[in-house]
C-alpha positions, 0 to 999 in steps of 0.5 A: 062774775054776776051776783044778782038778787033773786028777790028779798035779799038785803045785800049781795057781798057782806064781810063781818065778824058773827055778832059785830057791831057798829056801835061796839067794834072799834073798840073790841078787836074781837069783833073785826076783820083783817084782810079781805079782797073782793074782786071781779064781781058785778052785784046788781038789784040787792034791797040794802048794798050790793057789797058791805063791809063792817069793821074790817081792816085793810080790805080791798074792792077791784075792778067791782060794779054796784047797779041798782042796789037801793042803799049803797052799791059798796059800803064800807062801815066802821 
């Protein structure tokens, strides 16, 4: 599947708890994601990632591609 910008999106893929944040999120466990496969996807001209991850645990990217994404094309944080 194809996941492209159609102008002024900051990220194409974006798994996170509402209201997470780096600087808190190791510490809190309410603020972090167990599980999560993202699979098959090309995400193509995204303003920040193409695909980002925050806080989460035991997550899985397969078979993905990132083309010109302006940040990073997969980002996992924290």
């Amino acid at each position: 599947m194809i996941l492209e910008n159609a102008g002024g999106q900051d990220r194409g893929i974006e798994v996170a708890r509402d209201g997470a944040a780096g600087s808190t999120c190791l510490t809190d466990p309410a603020e972090r994601v167990t599980g999560s496969v993202i699979r098959n996807f090309t995400v193509n001209g995204f303003d920040d990632d193409g695909i980002f991850l925050l806080c989460v645990d035991e997550w899985k990217i397969e078979r993905c591609r990132a083309n010109d994404n302006l940040e990073y094309g997969i980002f996992p944080s924290h």
